[in-house]
N, C-alpha and C positions, 0 to 999 in steps of 0.2 A: 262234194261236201254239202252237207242239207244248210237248210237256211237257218237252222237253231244252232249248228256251228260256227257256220260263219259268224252272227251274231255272239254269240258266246267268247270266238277270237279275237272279233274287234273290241267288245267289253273289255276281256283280259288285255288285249294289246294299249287300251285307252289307261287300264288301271296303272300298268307298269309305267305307260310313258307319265303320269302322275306323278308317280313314285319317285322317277327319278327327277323329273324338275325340283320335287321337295326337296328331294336330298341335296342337285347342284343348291339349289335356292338357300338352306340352310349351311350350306359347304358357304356359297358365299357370305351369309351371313356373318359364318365364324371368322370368315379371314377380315372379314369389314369390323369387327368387333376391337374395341382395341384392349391391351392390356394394361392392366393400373398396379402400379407399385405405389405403396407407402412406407415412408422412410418418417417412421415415428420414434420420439424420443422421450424421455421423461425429466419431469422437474426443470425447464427451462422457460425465462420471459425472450419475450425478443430483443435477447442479447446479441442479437444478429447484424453486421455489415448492414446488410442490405433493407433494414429494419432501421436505417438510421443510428446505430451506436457507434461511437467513434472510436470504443476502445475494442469490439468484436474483432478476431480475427479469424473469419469463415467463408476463405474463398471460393470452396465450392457450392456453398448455399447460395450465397451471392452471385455468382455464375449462373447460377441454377431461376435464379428471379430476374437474369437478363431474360430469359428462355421462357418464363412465365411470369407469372399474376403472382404478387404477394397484397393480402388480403391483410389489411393494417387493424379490422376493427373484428379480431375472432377470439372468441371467450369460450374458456369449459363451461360446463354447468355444476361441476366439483372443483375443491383445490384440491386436489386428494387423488390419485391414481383409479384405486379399483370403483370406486363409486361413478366417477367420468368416466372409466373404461367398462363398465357396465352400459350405459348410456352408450357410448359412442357403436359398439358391438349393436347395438338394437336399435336404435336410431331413437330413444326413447328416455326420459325423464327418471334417475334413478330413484323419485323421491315416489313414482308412478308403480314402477315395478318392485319398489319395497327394499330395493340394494344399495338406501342413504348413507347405512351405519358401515362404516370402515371395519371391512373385516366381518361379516353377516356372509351367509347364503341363502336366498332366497330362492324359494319354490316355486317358478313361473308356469304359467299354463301353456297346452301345447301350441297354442295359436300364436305365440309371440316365441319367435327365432330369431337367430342371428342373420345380419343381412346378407352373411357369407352364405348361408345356404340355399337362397333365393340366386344371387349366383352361380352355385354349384348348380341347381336344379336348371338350369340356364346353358350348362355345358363349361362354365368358367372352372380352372382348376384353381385353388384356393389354399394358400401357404402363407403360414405361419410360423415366423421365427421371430422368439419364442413366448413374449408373455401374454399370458391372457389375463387372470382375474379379474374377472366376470364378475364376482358375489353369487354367482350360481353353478350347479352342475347342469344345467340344465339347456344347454347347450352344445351338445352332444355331437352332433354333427352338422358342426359350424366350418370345420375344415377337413380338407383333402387329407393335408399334412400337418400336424403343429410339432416343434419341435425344434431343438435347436440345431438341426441338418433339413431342416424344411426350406425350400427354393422350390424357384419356376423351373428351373433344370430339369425336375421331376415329374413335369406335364406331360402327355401325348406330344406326338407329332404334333405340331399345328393347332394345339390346342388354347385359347385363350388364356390368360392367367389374371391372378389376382394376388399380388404378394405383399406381403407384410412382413417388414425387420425391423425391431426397435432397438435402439442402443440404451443400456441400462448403466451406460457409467457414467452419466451425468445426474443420478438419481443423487438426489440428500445423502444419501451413505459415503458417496464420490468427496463430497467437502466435509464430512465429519470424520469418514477412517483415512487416517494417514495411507497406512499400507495399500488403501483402493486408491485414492487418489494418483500415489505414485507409480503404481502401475499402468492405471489410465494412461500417463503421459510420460511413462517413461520412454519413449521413444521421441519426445519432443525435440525436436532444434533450440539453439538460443531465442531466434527469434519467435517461437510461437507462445513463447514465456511474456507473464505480464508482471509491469512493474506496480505492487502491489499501493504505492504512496502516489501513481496517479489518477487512479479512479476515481470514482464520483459515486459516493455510498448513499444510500437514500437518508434523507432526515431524522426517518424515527432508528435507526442504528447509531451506538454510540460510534467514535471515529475513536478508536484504537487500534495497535498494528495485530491484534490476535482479529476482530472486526474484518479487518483487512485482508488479511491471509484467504478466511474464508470467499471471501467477495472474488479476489484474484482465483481462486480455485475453480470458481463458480465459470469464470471463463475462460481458462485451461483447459476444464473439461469439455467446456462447448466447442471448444477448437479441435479436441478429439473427437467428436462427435463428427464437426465438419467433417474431415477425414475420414472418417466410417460413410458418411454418405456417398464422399466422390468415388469411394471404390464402389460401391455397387454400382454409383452411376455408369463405370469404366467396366464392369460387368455386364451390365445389359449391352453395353456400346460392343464388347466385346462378341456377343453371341449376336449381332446384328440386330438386336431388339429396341434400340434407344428410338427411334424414328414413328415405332409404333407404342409407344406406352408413355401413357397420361402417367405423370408422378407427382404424388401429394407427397409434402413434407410438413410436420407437425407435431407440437408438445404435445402430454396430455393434460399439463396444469402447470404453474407457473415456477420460478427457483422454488428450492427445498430448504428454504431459511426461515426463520422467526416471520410471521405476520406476512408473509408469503406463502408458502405450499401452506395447505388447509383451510387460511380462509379468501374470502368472496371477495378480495380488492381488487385493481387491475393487478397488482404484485402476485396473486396467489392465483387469477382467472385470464389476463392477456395472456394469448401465447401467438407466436409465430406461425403464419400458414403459407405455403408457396405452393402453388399447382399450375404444374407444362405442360399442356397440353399439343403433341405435334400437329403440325399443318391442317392434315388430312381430315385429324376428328374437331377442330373448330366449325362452332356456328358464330354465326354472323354476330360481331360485339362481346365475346368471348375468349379466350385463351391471348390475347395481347398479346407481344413478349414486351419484356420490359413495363408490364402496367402498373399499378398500383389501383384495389378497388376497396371502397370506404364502406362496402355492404356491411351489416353487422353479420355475423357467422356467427353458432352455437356450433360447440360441439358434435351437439346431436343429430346437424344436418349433416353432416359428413358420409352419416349412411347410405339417406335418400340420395344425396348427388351423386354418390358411387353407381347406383342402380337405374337414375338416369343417366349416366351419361354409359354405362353397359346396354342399355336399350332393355331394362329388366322393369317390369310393375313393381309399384312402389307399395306397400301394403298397408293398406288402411288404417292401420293403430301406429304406424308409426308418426310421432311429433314433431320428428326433425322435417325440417325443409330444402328443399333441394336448389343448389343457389348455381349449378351447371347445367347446361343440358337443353332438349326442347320442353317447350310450355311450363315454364316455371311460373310457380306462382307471385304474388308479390314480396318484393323485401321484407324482412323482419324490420319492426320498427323497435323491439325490445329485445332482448339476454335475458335470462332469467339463471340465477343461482341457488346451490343449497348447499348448505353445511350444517351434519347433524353429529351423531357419532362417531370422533375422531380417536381410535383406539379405547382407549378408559375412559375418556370423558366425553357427555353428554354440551352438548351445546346447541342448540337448535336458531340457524342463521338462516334470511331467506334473502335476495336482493332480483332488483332488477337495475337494466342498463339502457340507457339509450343510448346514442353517439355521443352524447354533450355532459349527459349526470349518472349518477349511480346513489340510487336507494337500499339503505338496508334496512331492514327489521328484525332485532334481538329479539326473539322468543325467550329467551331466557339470560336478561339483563343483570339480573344478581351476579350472575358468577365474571370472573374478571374475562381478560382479554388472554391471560397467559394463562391459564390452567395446567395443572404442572403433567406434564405429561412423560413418560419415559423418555421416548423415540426423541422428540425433539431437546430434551435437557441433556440430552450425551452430547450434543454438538456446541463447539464452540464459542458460538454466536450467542446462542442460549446462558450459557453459563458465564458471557460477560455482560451479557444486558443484566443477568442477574447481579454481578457483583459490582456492576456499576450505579446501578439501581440504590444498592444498600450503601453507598460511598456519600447519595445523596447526588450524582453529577451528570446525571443524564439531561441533554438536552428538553425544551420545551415538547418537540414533536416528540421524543422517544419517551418522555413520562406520560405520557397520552394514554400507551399501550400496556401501562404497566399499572394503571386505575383496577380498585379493588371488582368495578363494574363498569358495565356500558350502559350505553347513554339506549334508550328503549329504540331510538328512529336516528339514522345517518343518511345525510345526502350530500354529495359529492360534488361541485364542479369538476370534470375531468379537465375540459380548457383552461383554468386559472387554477387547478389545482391536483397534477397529477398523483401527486404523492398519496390523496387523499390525507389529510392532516385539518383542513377547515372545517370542520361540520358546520354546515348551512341549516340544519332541521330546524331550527330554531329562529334563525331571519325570514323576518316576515315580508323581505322581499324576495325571496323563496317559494311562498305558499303553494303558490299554483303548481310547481313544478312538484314540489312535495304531494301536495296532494291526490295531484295526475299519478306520478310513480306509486305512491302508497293503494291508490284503486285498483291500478295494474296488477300489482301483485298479489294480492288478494285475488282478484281473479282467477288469475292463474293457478294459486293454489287451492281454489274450488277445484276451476275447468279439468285441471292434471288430479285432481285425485291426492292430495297430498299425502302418503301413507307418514309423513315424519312428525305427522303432532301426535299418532298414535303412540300409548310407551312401550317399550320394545317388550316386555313380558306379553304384554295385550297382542301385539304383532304374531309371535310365537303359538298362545294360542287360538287364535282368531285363523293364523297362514294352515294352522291343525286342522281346523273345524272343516276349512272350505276348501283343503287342497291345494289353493296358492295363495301368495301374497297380492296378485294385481286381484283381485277378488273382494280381496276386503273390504274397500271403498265401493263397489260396485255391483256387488249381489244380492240380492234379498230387495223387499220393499223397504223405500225409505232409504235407502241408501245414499242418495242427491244430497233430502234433507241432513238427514246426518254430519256428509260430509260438510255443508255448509255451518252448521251449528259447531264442528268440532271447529273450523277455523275461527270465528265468531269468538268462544270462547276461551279459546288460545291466545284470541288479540286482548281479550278483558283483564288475562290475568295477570298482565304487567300496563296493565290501566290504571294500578294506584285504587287508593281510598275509595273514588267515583262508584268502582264497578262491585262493591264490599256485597253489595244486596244480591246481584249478577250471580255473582260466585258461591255465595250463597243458596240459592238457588238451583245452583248447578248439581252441588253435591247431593240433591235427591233424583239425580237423572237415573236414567234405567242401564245406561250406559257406562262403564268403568272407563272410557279413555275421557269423556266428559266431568266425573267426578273426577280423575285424576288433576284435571286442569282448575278445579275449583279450588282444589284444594293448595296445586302450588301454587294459583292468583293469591289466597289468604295468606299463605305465607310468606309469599314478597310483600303482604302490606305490614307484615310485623307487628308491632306493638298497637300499632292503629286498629288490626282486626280481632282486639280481648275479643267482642261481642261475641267472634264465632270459636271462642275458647272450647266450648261444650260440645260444639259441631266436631269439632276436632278431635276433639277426646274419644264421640262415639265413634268417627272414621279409622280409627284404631284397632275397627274390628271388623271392616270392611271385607268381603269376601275377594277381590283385588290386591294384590300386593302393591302393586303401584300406587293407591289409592294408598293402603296402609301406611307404606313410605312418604310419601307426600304430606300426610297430615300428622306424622310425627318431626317430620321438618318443620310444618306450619310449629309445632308446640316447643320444640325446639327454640325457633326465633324469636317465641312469645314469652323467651324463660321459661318454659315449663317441659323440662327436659326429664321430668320423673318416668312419668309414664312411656313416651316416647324412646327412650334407649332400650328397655327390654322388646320394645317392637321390630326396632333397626335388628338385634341382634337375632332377635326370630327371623326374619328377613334373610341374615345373612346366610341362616340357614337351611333357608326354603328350597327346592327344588330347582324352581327360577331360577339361572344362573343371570340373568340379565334383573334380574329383582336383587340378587344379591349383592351385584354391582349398584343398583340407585342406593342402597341401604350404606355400602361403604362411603360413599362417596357423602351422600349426607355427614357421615361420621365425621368423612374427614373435612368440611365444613365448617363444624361447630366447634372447632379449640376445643378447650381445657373439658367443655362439656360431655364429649367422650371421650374420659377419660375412664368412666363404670366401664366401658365396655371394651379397652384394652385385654383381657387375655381371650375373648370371641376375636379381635383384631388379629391377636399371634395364632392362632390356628386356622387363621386364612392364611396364611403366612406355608404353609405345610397341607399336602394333598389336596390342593383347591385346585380344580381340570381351569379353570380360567386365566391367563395370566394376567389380565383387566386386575379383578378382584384383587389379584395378590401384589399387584404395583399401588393400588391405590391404600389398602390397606398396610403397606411399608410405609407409603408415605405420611400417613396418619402416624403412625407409630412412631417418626422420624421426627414429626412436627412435637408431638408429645412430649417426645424425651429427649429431643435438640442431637438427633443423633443425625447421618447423613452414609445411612446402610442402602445401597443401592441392588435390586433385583433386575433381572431382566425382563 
């Protein structure tokens, strides 16, 4: 053999033995990998045993947090499903990627995936059973499997896995339809049954036995829940898998009752977290059994820990933080929430949390606490606060919530005041704390990008112009600035009389999401802002529909509803199907004063593609004529 073979042999015989230590190398890798099942569920607080309630009955979750960490202090960043499970999928800020408004789809760009597919890409197999609601399609191949037959069962050989099953019968529909409820539990024993006159109802709910029912329901269902977890537990145990798989268990926002699910209180944002870590994949101070850890948890860290403790990179745009695994960075010392577009109604809520307070900021304080909404006025609860309300007998806490507005700034003691019912904004032995949280969150809604103070028409075409929605706040020169000013402005316009000149000023910006904000600051100042009577009148012809809408509300409020109702109703008829909704909903606002534009009203009522539009405008109609015609 010549000497360039021999050489040439040994090269090739160097290459192969390469090859194969990669591959043992990476063989072992996989089997060192371990598998993560999450056992997620929807619309539950930690109405959990093991979570401290004395009336829960959830033995195997409880079991389950001898076994591991239950995390006491973990919050969504929604009260609301698809908005926190947009976030939770991406490990990211739904207010960031433009998926705030309940029920939107937003056009992401291609550099922002699901963190399922960074495991996939990883060799992880990835199942889904079954819900996603994302708020986007754009997510494509985020799973192996989704589907309501999607299991680990369906992996390779040997293949790592990543599974996800959420139980959806503890969802709000669980306690408001008869017929789902009882089938949830028809299988129940005597004893998994609760006695509905010994509970402990929160303050702001009136205490009546229909009150009650719902309440009892509410932990019926969790007891079903329990029960759906211990079998899959008894599933992996059963394919010998239980030894090797970390398992997360988790709501994705709080019960599905009044002032609960959707908004930003512990009631609508604490939820439940347990994760078991077995033996083998614990680091040092980690997976305890039996622990209890006081770190704050978002939601949105959920992602990054998955992909640290898989041994996968974490990807640079993600926000969440990783609270498992090696080289974590430091604790969160804050929560942060949003609540914007919840079905038909507009409400724009931002909060932040530490261990001890919770800050809120009403973006938009005119409108009440209950806004009358479909979804939640079919449930029970709903429709007794309401008749109890007009009885005149609702307790001090529960007429809180039924105030025609909110107060602009809430802050919380959670220690002395879990229920949240004290507002501290206003004790000036408060300040500091107030003032700390109130910086904070402003921050954050610079840093994150807030896309929820833009108005969703501008969203629409702004997400057009550029492609996607994470864009908006970020491309073009000035964009920083921008987004700094739109916050800035947004805080003026429930600033009161103070900020009259602000706002004023606003409305010659170059920008439509900036005049939009001028203009509804002027019209929460009402009567007090005649001076920009004339401002108002020319914004009526503003090339913006939101702009338009807005400063026929301001004229509206000032009495001067002439001009402004042929606007709302031009509106309603715009293209904009999200301009047509601010335009209804003004209408339905103003009493007796849209009353011109009742038969525009009834032909929303017929062939309108939005079902928004066509509940809100029943409702008007209803208000009008004292009638109580319900759509779906």
């Amino acid at each position: 053999m010549s000497k360039n073979k021999r050489t040439a042999s040994k090269t090739l015989t160097a290459c192969v033995a390469l090859v194969i230590g990669m591959l043992s190398a990476a063989a072992q890798a996989a089997e060192s990998r371990p598998n993560i099942l999450w056992l997620s569920c929807e619309d539950i607080s930690p109405h959990i045993g093991c979570f401290g309630d004395p009336f829960a009955k959830t033995p195997r979750i409880d079991q389950l947090a001898t076994e591991g960490v239950r995390y006491v202090n973990t919050f969504t960043a929604a009260g609301v499903c698809a908005p926190c499970r947009s976030g939770i999928i991406t490990g990211m800020y739904h207010t960031t990627l433009g998926t705030h408004h309940m029920r939107s789809s937003a056009k992401l760009p291609d550099t922002i995936k699901a963190f399922t597919t960074y495991l996939r890409q990883a060799g992880y197999y990835c199942s889904n059973n079954s819900k996603t609601d994302y708020q986007t399609k754009d997510l494509r191949d985020a799973w192996d499997e989704s589907s309501g037959k999607a299991h680990w069962r369906q992996r390779s050989t040997d293949q790592p896995f990543f599974a996800v099953f959420n139980f959806g019968g503890c969802h709000e529909s669980g306690i408001a339809r008869e017929s789902k409820y009882r089938s949830v539990t028809q299988e129940f024993t005597p004893d998994q049954r609760q006695d509905p006159n010994k509970l402990h109802l929160p303050p702001y709910y009136p205490d009546t036995p229909i009150v009650r029912e719902d309440w009892k329901r509410n932990y019926e269902l969790i007891t079903a829940m329990d029960a759906w977890a211990g079998d899959l537990m008894d599933q992996l145990r059963a394919d010998g898998l239980y030894g090797e798989t970390i398992i997360f268990f988790w709501s994705d926002h709080g019960v599905g009752l009044p002032r609960a699910k959707r908004w930003l209180y512990d009631s609508g944002t604490h939820v439940p977290l347990v994760v078991r870590i077995p033996a083998q994949y614990r680091i040092k101070g980690q997976g305890t059994p039996n622990a209890i850890d006081d770190r704050l948890v978002s939601s949105i860290d959920f992602a990054p820990t998955v992909l640290r403790l898989a041994g996968v990179p974490i990807p640079g745009n993600m926000q969440g933080r990783p609270f498992l695994g090696d080289n974590l960075p430091a604790p969160r010392d804050y929560v942060f929430g949003a609540r914007d577009r919840m079905d038909e109604r507009y409400d724009i809520i931002r909060a932040v949390r530490d261990k001890r307070y919770r800050y809120i900021r009403n973006y938009e304080p005119q409108k009440p606490y209950y806004q009358y909404m479909n979804t939640p006025e079919k449930g029970a609860t709903m429709r007794e606060i309401r008749r109890v309300a007009a009885a005149g007998n609702l307790s001090p806490a529960a007429r809180l919530f039924m105030a025609d507005e909110k107060p602009v700034e809430e802050l919380y003691d959670l220690r002395q005041d879990p229920h949240e019912i004290n507002n501290l904004a206003a004790d000036p032995a408060y300040r500091q704390h107030l003032e700390r949280l109130r910086r904070v969150h402003r921050q954050w809604m610079v840093d994150t990008r807030d896309l929820g103070l833009i108005p969703e028409p501008e969203i629409i075409a702004r997400e057009k112009a550029m492609g996607n929605r994470y864009a908006i706040l970020r491309q073009g020169r000035g964009a920083a600035e921008f987004n700094r000013r739109l916050v800035e402005i947004a805080t003026l316009a429930s600033s009161g009389v103070s900020a009259l000149d602000k706002l004023v000023q606003a409305m010659q910006d170059e920008d439509a999401a900036i005049r939009y904000w001028g203009a509804t600051g002027i019209g929460n100042i009402e009567q007090d802002a005649e001076s920009a009577r004339e401002l108002m009148t020319a914004a009526l012809q503003d090339p913006a529909v939101c702009v338009r809408v807005a400063a026929a509300r301001a004229l509206c409020l000032m009495n001067r509803p002439h001009k402004a109702i042929p606007v709302l109703e031009e509106a309603m008829r715009s293209e904009y199907q999200w301009g047509r909704l601010a335009a209804v909903i003004v209408l339905d606002s103003i009493g007796e004063m849209a009353r011109p534009a009742e038969p525009t009203l009834r032909k929303a009522l017929a062939g309108q593609p939005n079902k928004y539009i066509t509940r809100v405008a029943n409702h008007t109609l209803n208000v009008l004529n004292g009638t109580d015609n319900e759509v779906k």
